[in-house]
N, C-alpha and C positions, 0 to 999 in steps of 0.2 A: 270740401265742406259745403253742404248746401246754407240756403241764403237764412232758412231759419236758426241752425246752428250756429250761425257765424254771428246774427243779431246775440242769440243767448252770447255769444262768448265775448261779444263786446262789451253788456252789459255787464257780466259777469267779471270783468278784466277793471268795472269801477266800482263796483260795490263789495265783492268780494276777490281781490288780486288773487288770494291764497290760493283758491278753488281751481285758477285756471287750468295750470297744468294737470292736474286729476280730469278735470272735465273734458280734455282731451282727448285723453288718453281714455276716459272711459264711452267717449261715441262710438268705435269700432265693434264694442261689444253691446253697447244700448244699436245701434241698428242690426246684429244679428241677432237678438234679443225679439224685436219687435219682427225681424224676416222670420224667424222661428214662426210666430204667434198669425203673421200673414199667410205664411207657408199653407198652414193649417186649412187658412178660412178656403185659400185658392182647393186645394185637394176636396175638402168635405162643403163645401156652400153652394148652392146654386144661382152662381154668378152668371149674369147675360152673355154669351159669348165664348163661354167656358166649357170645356168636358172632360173632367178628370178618369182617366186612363191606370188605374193602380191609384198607390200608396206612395207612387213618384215620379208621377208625370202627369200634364194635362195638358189639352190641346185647344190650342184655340180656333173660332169660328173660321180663320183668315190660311189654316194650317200652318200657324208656327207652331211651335212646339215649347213648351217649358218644365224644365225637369229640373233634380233635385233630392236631396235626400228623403231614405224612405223614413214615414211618419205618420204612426197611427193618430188618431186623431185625441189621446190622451199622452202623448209625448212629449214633454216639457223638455228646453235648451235651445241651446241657439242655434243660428242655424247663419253660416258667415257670406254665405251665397246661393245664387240660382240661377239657372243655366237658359239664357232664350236665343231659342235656336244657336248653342253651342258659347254664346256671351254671355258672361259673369254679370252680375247685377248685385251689388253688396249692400244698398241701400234699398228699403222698403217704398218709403215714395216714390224716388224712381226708377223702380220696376215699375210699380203698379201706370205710372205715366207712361211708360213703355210697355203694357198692355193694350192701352189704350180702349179698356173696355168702358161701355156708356155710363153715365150717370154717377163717376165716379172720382168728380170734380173734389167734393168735400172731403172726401176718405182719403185723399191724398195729401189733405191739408192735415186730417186728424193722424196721420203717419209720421210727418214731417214735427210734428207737436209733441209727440209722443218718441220718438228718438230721440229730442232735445233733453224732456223733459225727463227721461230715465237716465240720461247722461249724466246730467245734473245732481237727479237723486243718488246716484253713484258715486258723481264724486264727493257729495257732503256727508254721505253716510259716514256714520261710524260704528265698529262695533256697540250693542248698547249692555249695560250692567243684565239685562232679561231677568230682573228681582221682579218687578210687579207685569199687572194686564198691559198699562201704558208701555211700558218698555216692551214688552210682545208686539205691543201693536203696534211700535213703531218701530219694529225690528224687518218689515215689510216692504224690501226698497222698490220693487220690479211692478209691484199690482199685479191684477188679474193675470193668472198663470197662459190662459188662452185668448185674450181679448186681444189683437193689431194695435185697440188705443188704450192700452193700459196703463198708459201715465200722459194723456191727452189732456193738456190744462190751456186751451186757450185763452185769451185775460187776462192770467196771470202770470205778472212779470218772474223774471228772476230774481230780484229783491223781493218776492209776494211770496214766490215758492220758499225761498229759503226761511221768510219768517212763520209762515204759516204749515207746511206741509209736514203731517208727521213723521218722516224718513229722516226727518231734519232736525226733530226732537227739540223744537222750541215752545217757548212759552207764550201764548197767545194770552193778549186782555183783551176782553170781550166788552163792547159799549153796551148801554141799556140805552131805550129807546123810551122815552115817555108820551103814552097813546090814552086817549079817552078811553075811562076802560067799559063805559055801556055802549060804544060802540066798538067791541072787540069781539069776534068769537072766542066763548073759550071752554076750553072741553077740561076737565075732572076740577079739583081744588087748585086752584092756583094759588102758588106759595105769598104770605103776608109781604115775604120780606123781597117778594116784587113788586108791590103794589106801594104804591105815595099818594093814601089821598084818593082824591077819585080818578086817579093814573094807573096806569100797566105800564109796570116795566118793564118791557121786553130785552130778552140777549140778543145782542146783535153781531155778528160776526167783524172786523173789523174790516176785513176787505168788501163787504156788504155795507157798510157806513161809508166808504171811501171811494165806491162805485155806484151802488142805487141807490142811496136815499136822497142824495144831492139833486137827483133828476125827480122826485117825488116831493123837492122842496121841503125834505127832514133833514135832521139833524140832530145826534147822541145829547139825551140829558146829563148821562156821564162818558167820561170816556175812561177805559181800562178799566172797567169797572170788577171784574171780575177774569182774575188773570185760571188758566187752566191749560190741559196738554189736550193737545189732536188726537181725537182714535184713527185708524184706518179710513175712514170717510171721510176724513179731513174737516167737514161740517159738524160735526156730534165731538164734542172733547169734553174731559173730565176734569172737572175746578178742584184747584188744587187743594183749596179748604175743605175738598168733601160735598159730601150729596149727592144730586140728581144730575146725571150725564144729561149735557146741553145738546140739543141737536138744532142747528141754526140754519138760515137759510143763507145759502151760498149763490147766487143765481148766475153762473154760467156751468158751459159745459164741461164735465170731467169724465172719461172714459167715452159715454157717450150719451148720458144724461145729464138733463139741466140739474142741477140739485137746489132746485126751491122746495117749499115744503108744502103743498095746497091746502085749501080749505077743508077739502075734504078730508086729506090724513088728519087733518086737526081734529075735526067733529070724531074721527073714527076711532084716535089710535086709546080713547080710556075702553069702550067697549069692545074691543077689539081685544085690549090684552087679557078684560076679564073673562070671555070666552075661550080664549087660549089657555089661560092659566087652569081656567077651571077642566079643558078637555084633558090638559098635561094630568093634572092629579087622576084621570079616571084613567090615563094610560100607564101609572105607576109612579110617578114622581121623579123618573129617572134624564126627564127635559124639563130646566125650569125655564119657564117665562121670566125675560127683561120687560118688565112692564113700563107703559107707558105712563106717569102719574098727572101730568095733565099737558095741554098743549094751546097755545094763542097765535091766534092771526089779527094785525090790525087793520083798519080802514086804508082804504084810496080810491077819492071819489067815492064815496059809499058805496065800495063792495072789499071784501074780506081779501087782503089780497096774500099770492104765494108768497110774494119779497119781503110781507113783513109777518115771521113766522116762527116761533119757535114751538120744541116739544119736551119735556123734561121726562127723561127716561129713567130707568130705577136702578145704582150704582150695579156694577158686576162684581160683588165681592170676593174677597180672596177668602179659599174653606177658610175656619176657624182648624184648631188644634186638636185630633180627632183623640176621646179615651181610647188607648190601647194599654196591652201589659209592656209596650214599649215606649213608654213617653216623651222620651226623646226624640220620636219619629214625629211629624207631621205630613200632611197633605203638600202634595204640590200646587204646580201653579194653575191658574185657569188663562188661557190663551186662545185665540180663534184658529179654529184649524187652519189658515192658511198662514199661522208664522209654527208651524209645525216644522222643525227641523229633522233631515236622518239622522242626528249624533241621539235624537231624545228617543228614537224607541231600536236601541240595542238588535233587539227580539223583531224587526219587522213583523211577520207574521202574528204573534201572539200582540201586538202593538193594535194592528189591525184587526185582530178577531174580537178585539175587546169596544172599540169602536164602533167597527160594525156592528154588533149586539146590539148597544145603544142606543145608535142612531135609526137601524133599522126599526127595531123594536118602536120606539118612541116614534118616529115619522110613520110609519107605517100603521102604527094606532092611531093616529091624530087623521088618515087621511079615510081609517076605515067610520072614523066618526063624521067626519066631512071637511077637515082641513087640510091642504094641499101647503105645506110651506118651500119655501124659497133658500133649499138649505144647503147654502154654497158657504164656502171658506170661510166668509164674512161674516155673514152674518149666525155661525155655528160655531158657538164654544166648547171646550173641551176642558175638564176638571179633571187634571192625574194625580193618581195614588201615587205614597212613598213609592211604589215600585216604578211610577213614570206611567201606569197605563189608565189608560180611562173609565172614569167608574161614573161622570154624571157630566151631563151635555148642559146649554145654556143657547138659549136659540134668543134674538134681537130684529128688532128691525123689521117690523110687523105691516110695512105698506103695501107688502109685495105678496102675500096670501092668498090664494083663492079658496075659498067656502061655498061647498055642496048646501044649502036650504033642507034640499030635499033627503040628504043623507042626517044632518044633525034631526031632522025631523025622524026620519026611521028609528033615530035613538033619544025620541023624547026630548029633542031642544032644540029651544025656540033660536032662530035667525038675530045676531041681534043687529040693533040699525046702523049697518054702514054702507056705503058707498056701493051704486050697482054694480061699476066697475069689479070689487072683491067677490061678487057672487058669480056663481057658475054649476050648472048640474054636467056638464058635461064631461063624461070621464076623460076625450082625452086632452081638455085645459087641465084639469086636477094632474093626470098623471107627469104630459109637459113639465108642470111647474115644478113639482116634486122628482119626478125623474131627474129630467133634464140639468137640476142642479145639484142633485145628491148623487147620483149614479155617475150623470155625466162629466161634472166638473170637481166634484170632492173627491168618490172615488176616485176618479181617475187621475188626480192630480197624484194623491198618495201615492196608488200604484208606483203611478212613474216614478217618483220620488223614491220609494225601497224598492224600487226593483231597479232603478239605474240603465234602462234599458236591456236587463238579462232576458228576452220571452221569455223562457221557462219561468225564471221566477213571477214576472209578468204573470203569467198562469197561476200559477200557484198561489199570488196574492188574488187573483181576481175569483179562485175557487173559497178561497177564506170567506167574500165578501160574499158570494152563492151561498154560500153554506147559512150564511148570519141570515138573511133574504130569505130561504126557505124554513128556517128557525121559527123564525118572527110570526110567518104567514101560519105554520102548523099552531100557535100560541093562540092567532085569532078566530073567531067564532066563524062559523063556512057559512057564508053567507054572500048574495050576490054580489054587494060591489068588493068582498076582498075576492072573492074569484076572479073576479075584472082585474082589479090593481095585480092579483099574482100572475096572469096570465100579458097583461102589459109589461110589468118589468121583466119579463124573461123573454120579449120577444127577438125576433133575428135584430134589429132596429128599434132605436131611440129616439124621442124629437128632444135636441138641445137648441139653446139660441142662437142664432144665426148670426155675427156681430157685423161680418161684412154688409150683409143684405141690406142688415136694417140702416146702416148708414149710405146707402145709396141713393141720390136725389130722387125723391120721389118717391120714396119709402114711406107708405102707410104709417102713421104714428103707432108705438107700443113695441112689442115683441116682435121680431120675426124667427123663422123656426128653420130648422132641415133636422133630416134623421140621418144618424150617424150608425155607424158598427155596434150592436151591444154587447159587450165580452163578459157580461151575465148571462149571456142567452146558452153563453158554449163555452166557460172560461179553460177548462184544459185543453179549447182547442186552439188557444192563441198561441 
């Protein structure tokens, strides 16, 4: 047991005795879990010192050698060990210590963080009722299907995790914050019944009252003010009274972003979702916008700061009761594609055909009008019919877009005023964004998922998702940038994000990128 497993398990042994032995018991598969998702980055990322050799082996600068099972780069499971120079390595940090590749100090802390913390989430999970969106959402124990830190929570304790983190399906009370409200930014209507007077009340996360405000010299005008459940981002939860999903600031690192909320998303996210909302209806109605209805940052030191920030985002309802001649039927549920289970679509392929339709169809309009979105697991909801299959998408989570100027102008609309960061003419940022997370990381999560590792079938679903892809694009008007965009999603090569890279000391802030395999380009040749 390494030294951060052991602190969780100490802590764990006086807060919560029950937990222990489950948490034990479930390390050996939270670090083949996380060597799975490592595995990945060492085979496809362009790590210093690195030269991967196939689909199960790479060599290092020094000629060791390290191998391991084969692994496409949309291969989800785990993965119990790997081999250097003929020695087993079952733990993900120390391999990568025993690499000994440069600048790779932190990434071994965010490994070590991230086995604990999936341990953990394993053994508190339980199965959940999966009746509403919250119980989907927190039906999600593992996180990011390909990310090394995908339950990375530095900060926050094991008593923090267990109360806060939605795997864990508790009940969060949220403090309000009482702030001058003329010196506040604040973007669309802000609700009365936050406001006292000439105050803002802002939601405050509780582990954000408990950590940064105390150093900012604040303190909650209420406390638990507002009790609600975690979505998947653990910062954005839904009050149990109803309304507008809180999205709050969290300010340490999770995965492998800070999750504060800056000034800028604030000023962005009302004009932002009205341009989204408004592209969605010109491409059919069939992606609705989660609109953002208004969002606040307050003072520190006079200037707007991330830590104190909220955005009140516009609930994800469940359908209503649809008229049929069979009325006893309704709609199913709406869920984020990544608490997608195989038991929910029978049919794999016709599951997928109907998805794909969708998603393609609707992304692939929005991008021929000039928006690029960010449409991974998370932030990509799915609406099924009585029959379980997909009939209307729900896209959230609007910071991470890039917007063509020069494409909404080709089609008669104006830019509207957000952040330079969200602009971009450059076809291959737009395709990046929208590739890389809908081809790269949704498809390809599904595949693996109904295919289970069959090729063939592997094939087969990735010709479903070709077929949707070239659907879409014969729908759209032939004009220069969808011949760009058709002729980028089918090439040999994809740019997806790079999660090793980017946490490398010394890693340029933002994105980093590699191109991976695209099994769109040739899927019955997989």
């Amino acid at each position: 047991m390494r030294r951060l497993e052991g602190e969780f398990a100490a802590e764990l042994a006086l807060v919560r005795p029950d937990l222990s032995a489950r948490y034990a018991a479930a390390l050996p598969g939270a670090r083949a879990a996380v060597l799975g998702r490592l595995w990945r980055g060492l085979l496809y990322e362009p790590l210093p010192g690195l030269t991967a050799a196939g689909p199960a082996r790479v060599l290092l600068a020094d000629g060791r050698v390290l191998t391991g099972p084969e692994r496409r780069p949309y291969d989800l499971g785990e993965v119990p060990a790997l081999r250097l120079d003929g020695r087993p390595h079952h733990h993900p940090a120390e391999l990568l210590a025993a690499l000994g590749l440069p600048c790779t100090g932190r990434l071994i802390e965010d490994l070590d963080h991230s086995v604990a913390s999936m341990a953990l989430s394993r053994a508190g999970a339980t199965p959940p009722p999966a009746a509403t969106l919250e119980d989907h959402e927190q039906s999600v124990v593992d996180g990011h299907p390909y990310h090394p830190g995908c339950r990375n929570r530095p900060g926050v304790s094991v008593a923090e995790q267990l109360a806060y983190m939605p795997e864990h399906r508790p009940i969060v009370a949220l403090d309000l914050l009482a702030l001058p409200l003329r010196e506040c930014l604040v973007s669309g209507p802000w609700p009365a019944s936050l406001v006292d007077g000439d105050r803002l009340l802002l939601p405050v996360h509780p582990w954000q009252a408990r950590h940064v405000l105390p150093a900012l010299g604040l303190r909650p005008h209420a406390v638990g003010a507002i009790r609600a459940r975690p979505l998947m981002s653990v910062r954005t939860l839904a009050p149990l009274d109803g309304g507008p999903h809180l999205k709050t600031a969290f300010t340490t690192r999770m995965t492998s972003g800070v999750r504060d909320i800056s000034p800028g998303s604030v000023r962005d996210c009302v004009p932002l979702s009205s341009l989204l909302t408004t592209l969605s209806a010109r491409c059919g109605g069939d992606l609705r916008i989660a609109r953002y209805l208004a969002g606040a940052a307050g003072p520190v030191d006079g200037e707007h700061s991330a830590d104190l920030s909220c955005m009140l985002r516009e609930p994800t309802r469940e359908p209503t009761r649809e008229p049929t001649r069979e009325p006893t039927r309704e709609r199913g549920p709406v869920l984020p594609v990544a608490a997608i289970t195989r038991s929910m679509a029978p049919d794999p392929a016709a599951w997928l055909a109907a998805f794909a339709r969708l998603a393609l169809r609707c992304a692939l309009g929005l991008l021929s009008l000039g928006v690029a979105l960010e449409a991974h697991g998370q932030n990509l909801l799915v609406a099924l019919d009585w029959d379980g299959l997909p009939y209307r998408l729900i896209y959230r989570d609007l910071a991470d877009v890039r917007i063509s100027p020069a494409r909404l102008a080709r089609h008669g609309i104006e830019p509207p005023p957000v952040s330079a960061r969200l602009l971009s003419d450059d076809p291959a940022v737009l395709h990046a964004k929208l590739f890389g997370s809908l081809a790269g990381t949704t498809f390809g999560s599904l595949v693996a998922l109904f295919g289970q590792g069959d090729r063939a079938a592997e094939g087969r679903l990735w010709a479903v998702v070709a077929a949707a892809a070239r659907e879409a694009f014969e729908a759209l008007p032939d004009t220069r940038d969808v011949r760009a965009d058709r002729e980028a999603l089918f090439r040999e090569r994809i740019a997806v994000k790079a999660h090793l890279v980017a946490r490398l000391e010394g890693a340029p802030a933002g994105d980093s990128w590699t191109a991976l395999p695209n099994f769109l380009s040739d899927p019955e040749g997989t």
